[in-house]
N, C-alpha and C positions, 0 to 999 in steps of 0.2 A: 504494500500500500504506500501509494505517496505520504510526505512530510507532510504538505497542507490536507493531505485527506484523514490525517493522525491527528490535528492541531483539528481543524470542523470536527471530526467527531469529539474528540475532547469539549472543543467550546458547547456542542452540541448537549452533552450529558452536565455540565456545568449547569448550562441553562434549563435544563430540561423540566427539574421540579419546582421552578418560576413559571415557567409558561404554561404546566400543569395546572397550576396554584391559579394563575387565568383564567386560563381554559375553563375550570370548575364552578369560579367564582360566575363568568359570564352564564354558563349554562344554567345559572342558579341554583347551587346545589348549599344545600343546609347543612349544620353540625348532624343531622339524622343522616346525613349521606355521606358520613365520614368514610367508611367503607371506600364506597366509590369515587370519592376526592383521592384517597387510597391508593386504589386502582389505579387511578389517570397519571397520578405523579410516577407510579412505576411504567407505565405505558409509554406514555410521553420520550422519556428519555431512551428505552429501546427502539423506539420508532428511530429516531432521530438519531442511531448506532447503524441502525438499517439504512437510513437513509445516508448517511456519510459514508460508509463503507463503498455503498452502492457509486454512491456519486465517485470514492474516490478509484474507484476498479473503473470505471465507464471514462473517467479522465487517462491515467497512465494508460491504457489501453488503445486512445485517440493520440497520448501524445508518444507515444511511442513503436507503437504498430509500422507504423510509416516511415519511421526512422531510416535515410539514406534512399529510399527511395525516389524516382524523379516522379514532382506530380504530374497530374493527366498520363500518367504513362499507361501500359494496361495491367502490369504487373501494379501499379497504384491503385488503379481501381480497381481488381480483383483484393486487394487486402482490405481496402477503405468498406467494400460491400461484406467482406467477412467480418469486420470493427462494428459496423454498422449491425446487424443479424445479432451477432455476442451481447452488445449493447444492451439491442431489444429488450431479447432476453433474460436479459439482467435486471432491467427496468419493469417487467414481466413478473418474475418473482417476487419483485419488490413489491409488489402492487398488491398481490394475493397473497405474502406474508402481511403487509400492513393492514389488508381489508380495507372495510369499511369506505370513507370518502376516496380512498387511493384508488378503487376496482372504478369508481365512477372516474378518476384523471384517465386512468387508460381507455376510456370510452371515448373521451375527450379526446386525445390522442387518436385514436384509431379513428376522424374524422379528420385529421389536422394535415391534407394532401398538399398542402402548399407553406407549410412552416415544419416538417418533419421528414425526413426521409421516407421514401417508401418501407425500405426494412424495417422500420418501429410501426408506419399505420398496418404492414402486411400482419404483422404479428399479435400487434394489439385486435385487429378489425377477427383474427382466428378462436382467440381466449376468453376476451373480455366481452364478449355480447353472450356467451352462452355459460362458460364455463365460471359458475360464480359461486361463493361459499356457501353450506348448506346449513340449516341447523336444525336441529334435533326434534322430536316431538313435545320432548317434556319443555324446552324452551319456549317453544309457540304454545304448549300449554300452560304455561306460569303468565306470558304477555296477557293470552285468552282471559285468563281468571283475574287478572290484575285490572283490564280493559272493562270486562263487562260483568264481573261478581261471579261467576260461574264454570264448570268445566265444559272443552267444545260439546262429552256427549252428552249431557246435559241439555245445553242449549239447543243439538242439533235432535234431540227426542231419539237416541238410537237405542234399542232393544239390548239388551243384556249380549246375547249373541253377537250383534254387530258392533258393540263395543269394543269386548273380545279382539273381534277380527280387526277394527280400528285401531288397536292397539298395536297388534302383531303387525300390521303393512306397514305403520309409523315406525316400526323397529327395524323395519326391512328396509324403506324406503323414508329416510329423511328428508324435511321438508324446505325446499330452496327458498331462500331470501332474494328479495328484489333485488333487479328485473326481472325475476323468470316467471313464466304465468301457468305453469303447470298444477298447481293447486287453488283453490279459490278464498286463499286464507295470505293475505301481507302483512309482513311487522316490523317494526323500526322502532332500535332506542336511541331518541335526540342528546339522550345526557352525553355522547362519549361525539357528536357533531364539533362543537367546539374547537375541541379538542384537535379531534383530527383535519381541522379547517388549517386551524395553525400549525401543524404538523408538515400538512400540504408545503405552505407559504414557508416555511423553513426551507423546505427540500429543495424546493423551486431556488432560492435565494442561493443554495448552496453551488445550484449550476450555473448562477450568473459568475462565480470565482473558479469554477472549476472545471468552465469551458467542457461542456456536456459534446457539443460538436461546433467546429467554428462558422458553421452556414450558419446556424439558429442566430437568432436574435433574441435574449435570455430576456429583456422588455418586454416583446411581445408576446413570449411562451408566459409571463408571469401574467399583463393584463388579459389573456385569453382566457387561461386557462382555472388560474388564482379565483379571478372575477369571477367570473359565470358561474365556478363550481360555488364560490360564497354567495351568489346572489340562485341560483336556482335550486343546490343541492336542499333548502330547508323546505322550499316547494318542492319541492317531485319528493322527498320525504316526509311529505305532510299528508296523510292517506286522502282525508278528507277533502285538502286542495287539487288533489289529483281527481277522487271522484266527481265533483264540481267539472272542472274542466271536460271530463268523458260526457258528462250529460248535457253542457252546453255545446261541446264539438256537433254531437249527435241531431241537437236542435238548431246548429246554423245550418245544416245541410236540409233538414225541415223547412226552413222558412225562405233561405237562399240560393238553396239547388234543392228544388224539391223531385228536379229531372233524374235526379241520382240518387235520392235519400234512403230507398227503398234497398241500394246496394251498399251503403254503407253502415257498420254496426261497432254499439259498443256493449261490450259483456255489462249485462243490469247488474245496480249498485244495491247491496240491501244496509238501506240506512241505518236500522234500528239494530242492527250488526257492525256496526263500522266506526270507527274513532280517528283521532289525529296519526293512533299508533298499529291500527289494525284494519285493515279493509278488508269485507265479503263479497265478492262477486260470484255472479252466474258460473259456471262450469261452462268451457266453451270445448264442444269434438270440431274440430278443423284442423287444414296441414299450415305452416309454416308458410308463407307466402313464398320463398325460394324452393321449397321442395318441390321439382317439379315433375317428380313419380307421382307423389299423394297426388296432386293437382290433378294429372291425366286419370288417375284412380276414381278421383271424384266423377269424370267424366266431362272438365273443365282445359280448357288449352292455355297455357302459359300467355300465350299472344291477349288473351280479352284479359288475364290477371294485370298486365302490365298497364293496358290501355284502360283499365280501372283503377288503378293505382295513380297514375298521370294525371286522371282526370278529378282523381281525390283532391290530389294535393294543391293540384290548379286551380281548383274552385277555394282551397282552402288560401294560398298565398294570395289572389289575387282578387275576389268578391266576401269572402269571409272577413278577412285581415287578424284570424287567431288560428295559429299555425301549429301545428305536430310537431315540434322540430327533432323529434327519436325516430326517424323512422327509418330505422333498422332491419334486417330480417327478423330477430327475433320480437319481435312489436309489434307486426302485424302477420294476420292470418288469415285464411280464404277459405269458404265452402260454398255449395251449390246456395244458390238463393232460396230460402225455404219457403216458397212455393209455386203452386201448380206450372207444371210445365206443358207449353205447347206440345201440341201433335210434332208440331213441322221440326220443333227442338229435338223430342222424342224418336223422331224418325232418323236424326243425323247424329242422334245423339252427343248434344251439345247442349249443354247446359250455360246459364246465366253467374257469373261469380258474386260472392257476397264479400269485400272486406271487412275484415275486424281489426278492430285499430285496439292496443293495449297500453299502454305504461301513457298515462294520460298526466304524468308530473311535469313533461317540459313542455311549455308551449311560451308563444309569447305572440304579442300584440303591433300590428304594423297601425301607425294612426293613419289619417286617411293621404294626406299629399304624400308619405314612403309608399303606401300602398299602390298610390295612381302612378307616381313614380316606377315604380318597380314591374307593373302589369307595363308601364307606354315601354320600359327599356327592352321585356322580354319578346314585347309583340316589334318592336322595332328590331330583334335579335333574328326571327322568325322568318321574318320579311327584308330581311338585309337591306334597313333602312338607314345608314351612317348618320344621318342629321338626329332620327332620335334616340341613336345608340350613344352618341356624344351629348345632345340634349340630358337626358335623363341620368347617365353617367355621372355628370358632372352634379346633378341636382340630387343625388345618393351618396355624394361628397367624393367621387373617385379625383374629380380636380380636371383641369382641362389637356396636365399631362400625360395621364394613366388612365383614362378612359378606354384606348385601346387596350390596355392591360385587363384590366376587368373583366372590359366583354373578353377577354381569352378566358380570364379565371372561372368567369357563367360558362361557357360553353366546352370548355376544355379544347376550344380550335385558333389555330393563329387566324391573326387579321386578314389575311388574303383568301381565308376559308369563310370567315362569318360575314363580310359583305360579299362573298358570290351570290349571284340570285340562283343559282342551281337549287332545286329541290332539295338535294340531300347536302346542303351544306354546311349543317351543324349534325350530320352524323359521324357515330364513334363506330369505329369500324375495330372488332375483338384481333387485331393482328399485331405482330411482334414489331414492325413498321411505325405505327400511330405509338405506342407506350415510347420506344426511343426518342418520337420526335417530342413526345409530354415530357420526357425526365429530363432531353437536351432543353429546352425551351426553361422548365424548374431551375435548373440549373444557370443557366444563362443570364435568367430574369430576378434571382432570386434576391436580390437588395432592393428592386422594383416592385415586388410580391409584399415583402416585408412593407415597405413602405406604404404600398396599397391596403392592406391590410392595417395599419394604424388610425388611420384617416378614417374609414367605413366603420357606420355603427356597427354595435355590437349585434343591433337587431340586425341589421344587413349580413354579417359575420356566419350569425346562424341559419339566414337562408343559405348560405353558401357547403354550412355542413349541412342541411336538410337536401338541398340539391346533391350534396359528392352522396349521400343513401340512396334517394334515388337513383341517382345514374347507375351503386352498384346494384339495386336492387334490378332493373332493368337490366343491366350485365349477366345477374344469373336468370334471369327468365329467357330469354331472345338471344341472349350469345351478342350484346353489340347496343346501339340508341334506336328502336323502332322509330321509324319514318312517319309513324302515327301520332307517336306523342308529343312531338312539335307539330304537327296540325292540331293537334287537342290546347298545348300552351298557346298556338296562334289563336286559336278560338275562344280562347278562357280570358286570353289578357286581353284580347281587344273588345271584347264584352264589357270589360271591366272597364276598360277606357270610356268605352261609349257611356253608360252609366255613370261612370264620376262629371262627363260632360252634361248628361241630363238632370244631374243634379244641381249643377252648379248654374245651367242656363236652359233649366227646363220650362221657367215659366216664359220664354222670349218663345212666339211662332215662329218666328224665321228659321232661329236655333233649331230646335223643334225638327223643322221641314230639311234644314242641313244634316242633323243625326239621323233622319231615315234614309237619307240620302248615302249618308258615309256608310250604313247598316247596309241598305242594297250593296254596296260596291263591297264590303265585305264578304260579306255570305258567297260574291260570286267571282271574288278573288280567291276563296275556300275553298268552293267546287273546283275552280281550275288547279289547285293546290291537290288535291283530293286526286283527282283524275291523272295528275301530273305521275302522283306518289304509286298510282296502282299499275301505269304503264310502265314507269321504270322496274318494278317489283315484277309487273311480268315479263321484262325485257331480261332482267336479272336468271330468271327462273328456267326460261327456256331453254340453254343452252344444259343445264343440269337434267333436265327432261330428255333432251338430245343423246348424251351421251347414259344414260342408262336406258 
């Protein structure tokens, strides 16, 4: 271990049962909760051993891996991608030794494709969305009884026998703590949040001296990361505030897309069962929205999952303005829409998708001119419109420098791709070609990244990780960007646009007679769009028809 990674952990344990001694106080905990003031002042300072050590292995490792090598060489970048991978990993363990607020950084991270190497998002984006710590029965049976006076079988009326049996699957099968939605029972204890908030803010602090990698900009991994996790972690771990949100999500697609509401679902909240520290939801049978066995099993095709997904979240960023922003594989799920199916369905057997949207703690709020903003930039993205890519750009604070930047960072395509008017010119094409020319461009751009990234709200921020889910979530359905769902964001954000217009100068006739006017020209710039996207598609196809 490095000198300065011996001196931070030292200062580290120094500190440790002070910032405990905080932690505690903030959380409000009382002379009755000595115990676990206790606890924290022991926690605190091993956290903060794990965390130095880690830091100081991921430093000597950067700064010495390389050692005489020449950079950009290829023997450079063969060791730098093995540093890189070690790192992860390292960072990885950290995460699920520390638990708690740390399993939620590496979530953070495994979103962060433009301030992280790929080898820490590829590794986080594998571990941390599924594989998360479990806990026991008799735990969730202590929160139950402490939550609501009683034991679960008790409250849930089960018969002596299935009690029995209830006991034995709980012994078999431990019960996972958030995210994971496999049980209909969540629990979270806030006392040891604090704590581990500052924990975080330490660890972070420690990579700004010990140069974690020297692309990063340790600023901006602190405001990203720091922040968000302090300002959203006590919402999305507040049961209550998460189920609020599921049932408002569910009623803006009721009253604002009521063309799709009927496709969209959130597992039912049972109130009179639920706390700040316990949530009961519905049992949901459905696949994983990337599983796409289950999906054909159901008798549903990956293609409408994707183009229901698109159309979800487009109605949610851009006429909604209260956003999913988890939306992960494992966070949303898909089954046949529960009911009657047509003859003509029946006969081709094809069924209708239903998504289920779950972990309803992170969301956030676009007010209305980011909202209009954000709907004119995507529809001007769509229609490789440069005036209102730059327009709107600039008025989301990218600045009049990095406009172009931006629109790459939305689209994941360089500037000579995203204003082509070709149909498919904001498509990702799944090949070894497109990812080089992403990670030479990351590389390239990356102190222009950073800096764009500074500048953009934090709400802007997290459209940007809500979009890098989508994109993968699209990646594993379709193998690539279906050609459909930039006609779907064409059609969602210029809607939107219309709308903020009618709003603003809906009572003028003229106005009025100019928005049906821009609406006709719309609808039949779509169709041409539409027809465009199915010619190429079959232009595509035939030659694979041909040779088999």
């Amino acid at each position: 271990m490095s000198r300065a990674g011996l001196k931070l952990g030292a200062a580290g344990l120094g500190g440790g049962a002070a910032a405990a001694a905080a932690a505690a106080a903030a959380s409000g905990a009382s002379w009755e909760d000595a115990p676990r003031a206790l606890k924290l002042c022991g926690l605190v300072p091993l956290r903060l051993l794990r965390d130095s050590c880690t830091a100081a292995c991921i430093a000597f490792d950067y700064q010495y891996s390389c050692w005489g090598v020449q950079q950009g060489s290829d023997e450079w970048a063969r060791i730098r991608h093995a540093v890189h991978l070690r790192s992860a990993h390292r960072l990885q363990d950290l995460c699920f030794r520390n638990g708690g607020i740390y399993i939620k950084l590496g979530q953070h991270l495994a979103q962060l494709d433009y301030v992280v190497p790929q080898e820490y998002v590829q590794t986080m984006r594998e571990s941390m969305l599924k594989r998360c710590p479990v806990s026991s029965y008799d735990q969730v049976r202590r929160v139950f009884i402490k939550e609501l006076g009683q034991p679960p079988e008790d409250v849930f009326l089960l018969s002596p026998f299935l009690r029995l049996f209830s006991l034995l699957l709980s012994s078999l099968c431990p019960i996972p703590s958030p995210p994971s939605h496999s049980t209909y029972l969540y629990f979270f204890s806030f006392r040891s949040l604090p704590t581990s908030i500052r924990c975080l803010s330490l660890a972070l602090l420690l990579h700004k001296f010990m140069l974690l990698e020297p692309m990063m900009d340790a600023r901006l991994l602190s405001r990203w990361l720091v922040e968000e996790v302090r300002e959203s972690s006590p919402k999305e771990l507040n049961f209550l505030h998460e189920a609020r949100n599921s049932e408002k999500c569910v009623d803006n697609f009721k009253r604002l897309s009521p063309h799709i509401a009927e496709s969209i679902y959130a597992p039912k909240v049972y109130w009179n069962l639920s706390t700040p520290r316990l949530l009961t939801m519905e049992f949901m049978e459905a696949a994983e929205v990337t599983d796409v066995k289950a999906i054909k099993k159901h008798g549903l095709r990956p293609h409408d999952v994707s183009k229901l997904v698109s159309k979800a979240f487009a109605e949610m960023m851009f006429k909604h303005g209260f956003v999913h922003c988890d939306p992960h594989a494992a966070n949303l799920m898909v089954r046949p829409l529960p009911k009657p199916v047509s003859w003509w369905s029946s006969f081709f057997k094809r069924r209708k998708p239903q998504l289920i949207l779950l972990d309803h703690g992170l969301y956030k709020e676009l007010d209305f001119d980011t909202r209009t903003s954000y709907a004119a930039l995507w529809k001007g993205l769509v229609f490789a419109d440069e005036k209102a890519i730059r327009e709107n750009s600039i008025n989301l604070g990218a600045g009049e420098d990095l406009y172009v930047l931006f629109a790459g960072v939305l689209t994941m395509r360089p500037w000579k791709r995203v204003i082509d008017p070709s149909v498919d010119h904001l498509a990702l094409r799944p090949s070894h070609d497109d990812r080089s020319e992403l990670q030479m461009y990351a590389a390239q751009y990356f102190p222009q990244i950073s800096e764009l990234l500074r500048r953009l709200p934090r709400v802007i921020l997290l459209m940007l990780k809500t979009n890098d889910c989508l994109r993968a979530l699209n990646h594993d359905l379709v193998e690539g960007s279906p050609l459909e769902s930039f006609l779907i964001i064409g059609r969602v954000s210029s809607e939107a646009v219309l709308d903020a217009k009618r709003m603003i100068n809906g009572s003028n006739i003229s106005s009025r007679f100019r928005i049906n006017i821009e609406h006709l020209f719309l609808e039949a710039r779509l169709l041409a769009m539409k027809l465009a996207i199915w010619l190429l598609l079959l232009r595509n196809s035939l030659p694979l028809r041909w040779e088999q």
